[in-house]
C-alpha positions in Angstrom: -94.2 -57.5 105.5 -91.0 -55.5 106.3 -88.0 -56.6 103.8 -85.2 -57.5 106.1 -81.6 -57.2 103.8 -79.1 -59.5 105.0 -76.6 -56.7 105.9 -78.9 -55.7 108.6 -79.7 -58.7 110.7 -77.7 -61.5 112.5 -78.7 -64.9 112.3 -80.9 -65.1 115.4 -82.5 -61.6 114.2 -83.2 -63.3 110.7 -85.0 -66.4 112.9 -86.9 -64.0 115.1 -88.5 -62.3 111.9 -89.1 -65.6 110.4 -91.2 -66.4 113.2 -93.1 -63.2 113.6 -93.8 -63.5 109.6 -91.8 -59.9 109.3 -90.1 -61.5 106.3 -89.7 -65.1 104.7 -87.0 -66.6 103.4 -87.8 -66.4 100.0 -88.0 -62.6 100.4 -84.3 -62.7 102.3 -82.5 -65.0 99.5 -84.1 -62.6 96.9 -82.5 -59.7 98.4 -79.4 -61.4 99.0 -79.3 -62.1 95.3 -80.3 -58.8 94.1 -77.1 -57.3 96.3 -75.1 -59.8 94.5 -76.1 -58.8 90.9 -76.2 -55.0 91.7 -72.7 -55.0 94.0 -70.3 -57.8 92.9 -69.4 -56.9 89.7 -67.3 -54.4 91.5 -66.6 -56.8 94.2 -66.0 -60.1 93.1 -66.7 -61.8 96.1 -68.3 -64.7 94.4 -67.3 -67.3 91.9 -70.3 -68.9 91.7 -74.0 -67.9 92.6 -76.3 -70.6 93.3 -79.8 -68.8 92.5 -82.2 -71.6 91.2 -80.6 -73.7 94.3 -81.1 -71.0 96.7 -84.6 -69.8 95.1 -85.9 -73.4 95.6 -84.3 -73.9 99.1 -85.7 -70.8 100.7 -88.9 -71.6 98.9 -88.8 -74.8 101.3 -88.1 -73.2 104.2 -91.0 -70.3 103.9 -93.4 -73.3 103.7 -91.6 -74.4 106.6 -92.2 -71.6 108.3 -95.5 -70.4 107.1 -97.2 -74.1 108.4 -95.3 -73.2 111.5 -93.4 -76.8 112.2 -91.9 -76.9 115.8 -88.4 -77.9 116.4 -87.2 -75.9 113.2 -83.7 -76.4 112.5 -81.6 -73.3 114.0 -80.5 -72.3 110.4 -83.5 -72.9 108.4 -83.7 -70.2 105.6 -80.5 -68.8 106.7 -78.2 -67.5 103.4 -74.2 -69.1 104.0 -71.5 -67.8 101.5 -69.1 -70.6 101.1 -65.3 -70.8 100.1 -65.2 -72.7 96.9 -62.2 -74.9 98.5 -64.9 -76.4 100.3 -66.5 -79.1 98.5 -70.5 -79.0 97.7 -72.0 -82.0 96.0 -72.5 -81.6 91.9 -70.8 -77.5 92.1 -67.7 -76.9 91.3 -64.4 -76.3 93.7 -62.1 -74.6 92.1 -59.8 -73.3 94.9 -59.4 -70.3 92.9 -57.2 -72.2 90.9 -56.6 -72.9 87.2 -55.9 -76.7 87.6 -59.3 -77.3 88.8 -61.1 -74.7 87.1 -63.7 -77.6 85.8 -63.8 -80.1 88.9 -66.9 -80.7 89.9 -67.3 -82.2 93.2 -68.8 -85.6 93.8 -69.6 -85.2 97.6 -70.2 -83.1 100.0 -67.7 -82.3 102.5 -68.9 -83.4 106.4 -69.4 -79.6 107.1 -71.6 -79.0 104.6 -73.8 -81.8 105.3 -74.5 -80.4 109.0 -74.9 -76.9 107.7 -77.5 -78.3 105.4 -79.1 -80.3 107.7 -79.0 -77.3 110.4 -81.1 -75.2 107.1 -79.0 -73.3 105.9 -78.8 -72.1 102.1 -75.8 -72.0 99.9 -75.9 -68.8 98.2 -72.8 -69.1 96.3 -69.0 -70.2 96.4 -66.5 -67.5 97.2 -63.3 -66.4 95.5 -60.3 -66.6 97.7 -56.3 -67.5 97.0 -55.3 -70.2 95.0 -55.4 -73.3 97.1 -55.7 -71.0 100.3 -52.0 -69.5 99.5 -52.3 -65.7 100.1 -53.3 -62.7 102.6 -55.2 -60.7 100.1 -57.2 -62.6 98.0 -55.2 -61.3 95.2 -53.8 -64.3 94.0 -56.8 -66.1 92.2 -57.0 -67.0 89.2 -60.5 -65.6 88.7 -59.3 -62.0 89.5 -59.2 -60.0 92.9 -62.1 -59.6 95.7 -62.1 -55.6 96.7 -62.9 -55.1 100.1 -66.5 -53.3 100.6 -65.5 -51.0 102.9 -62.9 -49.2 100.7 -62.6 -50.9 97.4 -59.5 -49.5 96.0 -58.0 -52.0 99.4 -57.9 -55.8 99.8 -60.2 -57.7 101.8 -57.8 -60.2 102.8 -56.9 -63.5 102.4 -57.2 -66.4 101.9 -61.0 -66.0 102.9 -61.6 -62.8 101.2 -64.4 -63.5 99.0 -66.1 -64.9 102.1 -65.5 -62.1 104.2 -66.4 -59.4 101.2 -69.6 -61.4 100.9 -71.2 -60.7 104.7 -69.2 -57.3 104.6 -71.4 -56.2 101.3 -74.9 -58.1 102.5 -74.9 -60.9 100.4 -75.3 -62.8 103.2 -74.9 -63.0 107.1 -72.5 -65.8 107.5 -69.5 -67.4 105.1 -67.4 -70.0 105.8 -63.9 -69.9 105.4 -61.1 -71.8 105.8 -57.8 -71.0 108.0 -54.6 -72.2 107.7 -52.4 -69.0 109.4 -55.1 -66.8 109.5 -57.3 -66.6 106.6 -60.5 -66.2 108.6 -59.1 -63.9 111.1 -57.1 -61.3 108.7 -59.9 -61.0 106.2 -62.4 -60.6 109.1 -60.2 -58.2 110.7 -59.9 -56.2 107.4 -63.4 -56.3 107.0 -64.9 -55.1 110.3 -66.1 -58.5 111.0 -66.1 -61.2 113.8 -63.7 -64.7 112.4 -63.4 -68.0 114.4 -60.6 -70.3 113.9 -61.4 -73.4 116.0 -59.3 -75.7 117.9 -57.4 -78.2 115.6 -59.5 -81.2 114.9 -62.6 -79.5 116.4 -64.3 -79.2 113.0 -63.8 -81.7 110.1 -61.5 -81.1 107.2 -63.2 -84.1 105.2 -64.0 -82.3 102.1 -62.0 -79.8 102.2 -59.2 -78.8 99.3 -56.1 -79.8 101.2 -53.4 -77.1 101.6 -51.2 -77.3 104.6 -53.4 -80.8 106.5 -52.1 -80.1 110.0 -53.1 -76.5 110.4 -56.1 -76.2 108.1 -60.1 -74.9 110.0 -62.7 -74.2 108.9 -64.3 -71.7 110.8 -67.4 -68.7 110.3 -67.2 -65.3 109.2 -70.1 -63.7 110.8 -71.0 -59.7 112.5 -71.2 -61.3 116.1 -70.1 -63.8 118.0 -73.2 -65.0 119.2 -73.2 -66.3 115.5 -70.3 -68.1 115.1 -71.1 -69.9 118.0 -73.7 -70.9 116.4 -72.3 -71.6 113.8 -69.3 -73.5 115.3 -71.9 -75.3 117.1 -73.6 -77.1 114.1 -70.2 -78.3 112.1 -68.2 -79.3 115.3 -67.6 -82.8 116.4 -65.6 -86.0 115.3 -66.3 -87.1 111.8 -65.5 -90.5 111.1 -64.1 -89.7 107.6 -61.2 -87.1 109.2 -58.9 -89.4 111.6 -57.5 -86.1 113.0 -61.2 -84.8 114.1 -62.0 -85.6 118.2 -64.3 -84.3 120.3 -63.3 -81.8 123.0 -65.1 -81.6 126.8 -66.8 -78.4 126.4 -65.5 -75.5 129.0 -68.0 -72.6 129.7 -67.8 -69.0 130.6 -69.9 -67.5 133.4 -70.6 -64.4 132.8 -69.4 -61.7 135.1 -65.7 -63.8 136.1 -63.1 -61.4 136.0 -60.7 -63.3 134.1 -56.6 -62.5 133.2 -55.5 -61.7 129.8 -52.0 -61.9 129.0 -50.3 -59.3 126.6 -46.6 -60.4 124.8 -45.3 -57.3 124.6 -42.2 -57.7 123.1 -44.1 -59.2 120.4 -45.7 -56.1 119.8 -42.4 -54.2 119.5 -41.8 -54.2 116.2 -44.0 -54.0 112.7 -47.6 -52.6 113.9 -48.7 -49.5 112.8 -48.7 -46.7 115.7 -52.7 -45.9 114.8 -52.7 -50.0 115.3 -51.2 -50.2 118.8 -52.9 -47.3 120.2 -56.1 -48.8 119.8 -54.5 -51.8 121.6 -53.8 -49.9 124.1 -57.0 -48.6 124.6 -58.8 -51.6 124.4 -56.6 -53.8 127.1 -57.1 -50.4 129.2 -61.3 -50.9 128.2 -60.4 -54.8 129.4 -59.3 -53.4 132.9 -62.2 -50.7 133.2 -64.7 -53.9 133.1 -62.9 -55.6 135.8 -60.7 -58.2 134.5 -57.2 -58.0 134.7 -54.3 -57.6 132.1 -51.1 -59.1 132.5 -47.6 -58.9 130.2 -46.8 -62.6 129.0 -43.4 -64.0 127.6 -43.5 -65.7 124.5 -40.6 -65.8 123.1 -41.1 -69.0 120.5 -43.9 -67.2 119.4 -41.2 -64.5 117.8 -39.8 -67.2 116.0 -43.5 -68.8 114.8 -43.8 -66.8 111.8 -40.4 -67.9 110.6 -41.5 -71.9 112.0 -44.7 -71.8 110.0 -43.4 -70.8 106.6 -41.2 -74.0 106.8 -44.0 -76.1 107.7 -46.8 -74.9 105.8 -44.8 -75.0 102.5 -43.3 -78.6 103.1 -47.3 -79.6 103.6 -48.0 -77.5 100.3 -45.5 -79.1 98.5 -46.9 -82.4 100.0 -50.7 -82.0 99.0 -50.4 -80.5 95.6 -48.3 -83.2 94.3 -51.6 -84.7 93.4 -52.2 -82.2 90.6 -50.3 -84.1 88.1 -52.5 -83.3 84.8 -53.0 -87.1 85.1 -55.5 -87.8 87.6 -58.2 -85.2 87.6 -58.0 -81.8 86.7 -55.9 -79.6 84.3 -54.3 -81.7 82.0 -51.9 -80.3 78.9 -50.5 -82.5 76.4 -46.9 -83.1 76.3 -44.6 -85.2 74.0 -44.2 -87.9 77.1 -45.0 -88.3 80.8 -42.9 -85.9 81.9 -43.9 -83.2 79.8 -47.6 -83.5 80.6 -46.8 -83.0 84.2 -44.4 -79.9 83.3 -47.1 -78.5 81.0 -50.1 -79.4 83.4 -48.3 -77.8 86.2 -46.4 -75.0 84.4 -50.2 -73.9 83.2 -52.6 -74.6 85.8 -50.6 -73.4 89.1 -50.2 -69.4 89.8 -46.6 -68.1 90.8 -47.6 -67.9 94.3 -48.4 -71.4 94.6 -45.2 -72.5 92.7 -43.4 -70.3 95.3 -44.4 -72.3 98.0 -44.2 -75.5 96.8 -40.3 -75.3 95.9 -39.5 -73.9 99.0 -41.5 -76.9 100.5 -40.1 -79.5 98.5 -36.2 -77.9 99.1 -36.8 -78.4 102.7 -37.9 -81.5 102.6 -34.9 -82.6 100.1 -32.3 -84.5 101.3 -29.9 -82.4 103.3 -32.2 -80.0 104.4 -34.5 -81.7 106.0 -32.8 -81.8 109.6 -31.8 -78.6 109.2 -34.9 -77.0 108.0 -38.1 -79.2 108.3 -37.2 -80.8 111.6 -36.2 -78.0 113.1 -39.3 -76.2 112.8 -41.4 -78.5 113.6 -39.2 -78.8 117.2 -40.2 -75.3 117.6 -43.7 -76.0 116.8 -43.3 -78.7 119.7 -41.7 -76.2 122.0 -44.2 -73.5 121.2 -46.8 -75.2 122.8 -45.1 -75.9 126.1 -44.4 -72.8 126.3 -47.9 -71.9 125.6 -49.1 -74.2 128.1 -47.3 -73.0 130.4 -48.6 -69.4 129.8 -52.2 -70.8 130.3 -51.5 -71.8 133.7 -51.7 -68.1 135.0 -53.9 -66.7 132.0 -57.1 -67.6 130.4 -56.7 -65.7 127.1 -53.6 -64.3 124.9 -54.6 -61.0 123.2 -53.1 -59.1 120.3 -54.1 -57.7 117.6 -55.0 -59.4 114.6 -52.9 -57.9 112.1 -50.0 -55.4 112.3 -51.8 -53.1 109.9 -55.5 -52.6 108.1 -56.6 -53.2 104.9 -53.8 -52.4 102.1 -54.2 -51.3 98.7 -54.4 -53.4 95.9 -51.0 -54.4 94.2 -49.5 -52.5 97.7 -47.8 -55.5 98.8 -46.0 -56.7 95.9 -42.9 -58.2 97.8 -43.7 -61.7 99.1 -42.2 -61.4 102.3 -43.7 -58.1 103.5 -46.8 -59.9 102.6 -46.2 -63.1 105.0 -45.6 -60.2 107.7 -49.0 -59.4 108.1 -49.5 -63.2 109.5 -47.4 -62.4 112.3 -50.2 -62.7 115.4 -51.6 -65.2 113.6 -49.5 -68.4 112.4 -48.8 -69.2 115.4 -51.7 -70.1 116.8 -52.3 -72.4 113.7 -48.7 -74.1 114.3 -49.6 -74.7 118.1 -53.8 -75.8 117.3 -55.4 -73.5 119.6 -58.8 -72.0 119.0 -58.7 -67.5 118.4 -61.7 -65.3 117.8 -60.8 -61.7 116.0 -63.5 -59.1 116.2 -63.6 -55.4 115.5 -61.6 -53.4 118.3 -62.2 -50.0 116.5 -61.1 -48.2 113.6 -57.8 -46.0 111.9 -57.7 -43.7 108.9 -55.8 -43.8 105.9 -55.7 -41.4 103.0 -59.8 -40.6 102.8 -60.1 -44.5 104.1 -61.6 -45.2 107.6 -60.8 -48.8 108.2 -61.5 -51.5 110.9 -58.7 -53.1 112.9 -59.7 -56.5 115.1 -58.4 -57.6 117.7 -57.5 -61.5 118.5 -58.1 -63.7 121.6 -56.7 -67.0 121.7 -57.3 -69.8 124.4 -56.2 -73.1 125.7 -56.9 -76.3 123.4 -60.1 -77.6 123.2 -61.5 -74.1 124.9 -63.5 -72.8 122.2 -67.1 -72.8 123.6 -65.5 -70.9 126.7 -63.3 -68.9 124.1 -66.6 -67.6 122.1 -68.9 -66.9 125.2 -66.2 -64.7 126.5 -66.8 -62.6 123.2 -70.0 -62.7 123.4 -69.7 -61.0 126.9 -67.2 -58.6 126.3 -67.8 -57.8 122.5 -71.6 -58.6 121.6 -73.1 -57.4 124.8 -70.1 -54.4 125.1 -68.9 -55.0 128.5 -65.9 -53.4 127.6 
């Protein structure tokens, strides 16, 4: 039998091999594990590995395989990397904090039951930034992830384990988690293919809450043609999540010239030169294949970046008030009440979480709350008329993902510059449409050749239509 390493071979590659007994997935976990325990120690993609789980699992599926059932489940024996702010029955979920550094979790969350039932197995929980807060994966309090490609760089965040975990082969799909991009950056980053679906399109039951009305989760994957399938098994209304629906599903038929719509003035200001150029060059490869590419106004979208790091905190501040040292979690004696939550919190929160949470709770205090809170979220209102009135002549926006590739570790030490490289991103969070990022080429810097993605985003509720469009014109290189 020929090994198959997880590095090499998408998801439907890994089935088709299964099938032709090439490899089993005993033989695919083992090498998955044996690139964990030879590469992460540099890494640190992973918190946790699952190996007796996983060795047992894939041990299920090869008999599965080798009595040749029909109607196999579409990921049976297929290795997933999941974000440990996702909850898995009995493991913990740490969210790559300190507070909850010993929770365990009693349940699974909704999308881990379908990706179970669909076959696939948990290799292990990924590092990421505390609570989801951060672009680099920097901030957890386990330590940095390095990105594969050039470890001396970031991977980014907050899905950076998960997207340094199917960048080094441990696996060839993660799940991650987005709240203003932390599927897309890291994937971008990482020469990857991220999917942040439409709002509500996938359920957030089970999920460590960070910011509740922009958080996805969404794949981290080397084509589309996964992630779809992918999306495909964890979409759908969940009873447990009230804000979950199901969405008519919109197609693409391959060969439609379509329009893409390009905010330039966006791009004005903050990309890299390298960056743009190979914008350029791929809106010109967009036009070569027959579709056409259009300059858009978006002028709210300008503001977005400032819009979301109003909203996202006040939801921050929100969620983590739970993390009291009373309930669950962390908990650090104090002479009274007060003290125990001032100890509990002072200990088991990071700086960048604290950060967030008292610019959340000042603009919710009294007296800024018009001013601040309720005005962003009427420019999150306005943002998506404005977008809707964009896709009335287009069918997708396109920029690039982030202004700049992968940084150097400790590069980015001011917060704010930080929060920059969101800039394409937040706001398609704030306004709940679904965006795919995959690679759109590469730049150097110093000795460092690093990928650069590229980011489509589509109407609401447009994913399916959104992803087969990738597949055409990234998978199957159209362009």
């Amino acid at each position: 039998m020929t090994n198959h390493k997880p590095l090499h071979n998408t998801v439907s590659e890994l089935r088709a091999a299964y099938l032709a007994g090439d490899t089993t997935p005993t033989q695919v976990v083992a090498e998955a594990l044996g690139i964990i325990e030879r590469t992460d120690k540099d890494i640190h993609a992973f918190l946790d590995v699952y190996k007796e789980q996983a060795t047992a699992a894939a041990a299920a599926a090869t008999a599965r395989f080798a009595a040749k059932e029909t109607n196999l489940p579409p990921l049976l024996g297929v290795p997933v990397a999941i974000k440990n702010n996702i909850l898995i029955k009995g493991e913990r979920a740490t969210a790559g904090s300190k507070m909850l550094e010993h929770y365990r979790a009693s349940y699974d969350a909704t999308i881990i039951e379908r990706l179970r039932a669909a076959g696939a197995i948990f290799i292990g929980a990924t590092n990421m930034d505390e609570f989801a807060m951060g672009g680099s994966t920097e901030h957890s309090a386990y330590g940095p992830t390095r990105n594969p490609l050039a470890p001396t760089r970031v991977p980014g965040g907050s899905s950076g384990g998960s997207a340094a975990a199917v960048a080094m082969g441990a696996a060839p799909v993660a799940i991650g988690t987005d709240t203003g991009g932390s599927i897309r950056q890291p994937a971008s980053y990482c020469g990857l293919v991220g999917f942040k679906p439409t709002y509500g399109a996938v359920s957030r039951y089970g999920l460590v809450a960070m910011g509740s009305s922009l958080d996805q989760a969404g794949p981290l994957t080397h084509t589309v043609a996964d992630a779809k399938l992918i999306h495909e098994v964890m979409v759908g209304r969940d009873s447990y999540d009230a804000t979950s629906r199901d969405y008519p599903v919109s197609s693409y038929v391959k060969g439609t010239p379509l329009t893409f719509g390009v905010p330039r003035s966006f791009l004005k200001d903050g990309v890299d030169a390298d960056v743009l150029a190979l914008f350029d060059k791929h809106c010109a490869a967009i036009t070569a294949a027959g579709h056409k590419v259009v300059d858009i106004e978006l002028p709210l979208f300008e503001q977005g970046l400032a819009a979301y790091y109003i909203v996202m905190p006040a939801e921050v501040s929100s969620n983590l008030a739970r993390y009291d040292g009373i309930r669950y979690g962390l908990s650090v004696p104090g002479n009274d009440l007060l003290a125990v939550y001032e100890n509990s919190r002072a200990e088991g929160l990071g700086a960048e979480v604290k950060r967030r949470i008292l610019l959340g709770t000042y603009v919710l205090s009294s007296g800024y709350y018009d001013a601040y809170y309720k005005k962003a979220e009427l420019v999150r209102t306005k943002m998506r008329a404005e977008l809707a009135q964009v896709f009335s002549s287009v069918d997708v926006i396109v920029t690039p993902t982030a202004p700049t590739p992968a940084f150097r570790l400790g590069e980015q030490a001011d917060p704010l510059s930080m929060y920059r490289q969101d800039i394409f991103t937040v706001p398609v969070n704030l306004t709940g449409i679904p965006a795919l990022t995959f690679p759109m080429g590469e730049v150097n810097r110093d000795a460092d050749c690093l990928p650069v993605g590229v980011q489509y985003s589509a109407p609401l509720g447009h994913d399916t239509r959104l992803l087969e469009i990738g597949i055409a014109l990234y998978d199957e290189r159209s362009l």
